[in-house]
N, C-alpha and C positions, 0 to 999 in steps of 0.2 A: 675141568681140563684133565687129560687122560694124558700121557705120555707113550700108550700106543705099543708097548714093548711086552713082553712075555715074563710072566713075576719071575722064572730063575734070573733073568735077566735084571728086574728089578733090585733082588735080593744079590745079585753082583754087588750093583750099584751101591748098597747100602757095605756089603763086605769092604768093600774098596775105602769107604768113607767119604764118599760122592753127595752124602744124601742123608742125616742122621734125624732119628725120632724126634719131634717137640714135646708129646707126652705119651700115656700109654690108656687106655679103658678095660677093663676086666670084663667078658662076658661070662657068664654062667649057662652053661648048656649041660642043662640038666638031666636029657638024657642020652648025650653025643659023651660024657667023660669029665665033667665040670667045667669048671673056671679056666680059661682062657685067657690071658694076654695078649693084647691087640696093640702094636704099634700105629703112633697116626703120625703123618707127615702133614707138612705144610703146604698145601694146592701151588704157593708163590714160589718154593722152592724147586717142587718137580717141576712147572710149568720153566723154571728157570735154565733146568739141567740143560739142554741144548743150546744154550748161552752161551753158560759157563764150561760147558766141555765141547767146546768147538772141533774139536781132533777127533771125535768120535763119530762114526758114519753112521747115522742116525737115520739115515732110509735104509740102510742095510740093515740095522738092528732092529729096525719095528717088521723087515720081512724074512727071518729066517723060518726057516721051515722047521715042523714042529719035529724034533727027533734030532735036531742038527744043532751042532756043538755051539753055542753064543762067541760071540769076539769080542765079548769081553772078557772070556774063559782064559786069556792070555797075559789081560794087565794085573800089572804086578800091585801087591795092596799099598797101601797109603802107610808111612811111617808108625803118625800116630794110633793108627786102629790096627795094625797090624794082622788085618784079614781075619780078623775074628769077629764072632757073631755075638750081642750084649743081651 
């Protein structure tokens, strides 16, 4: 299941605290600069987000145009996560 949206626009989602890691894998690219940190998410949880964020205009957000500002560049972050990135 794909959720259809643009990764800054994912990477909102995660700032926001919409969406949080279940675990993480270390790649090693050995000659791209090393080791790597990969966040994974849960398929049940992304495929969930348009559920649970019903207020969100989810045909608009899977078709902005590439260069054009995301709407969700505007919500405000979630208490607990406080817009920061872990």
């Amino acid at each position: 299941m794909r959720l259809g949206v643009r990764r800054v626009d994912f990477d909102r989602m995660v700032d926001l605290g919409w969406i949080t890691p279940t675990g993480a894998v270390e790649i090693d690219y050995k000659r791209q600069g090393g080791v790597t940190r990969v966040p994974l998410y849960s398929a049940q949880d992304v495929a969930l987000l348009p559920v649970v964020r019903p207020e969100v205009d989810w045909r608009e957000l899977r078709t902005v145009a590439p260069g054009r500002r995301s709407p969700l560049a505007l919500s405000p972050p979630t208490a607990e996560r406080g817009g920061t990135r872990c």
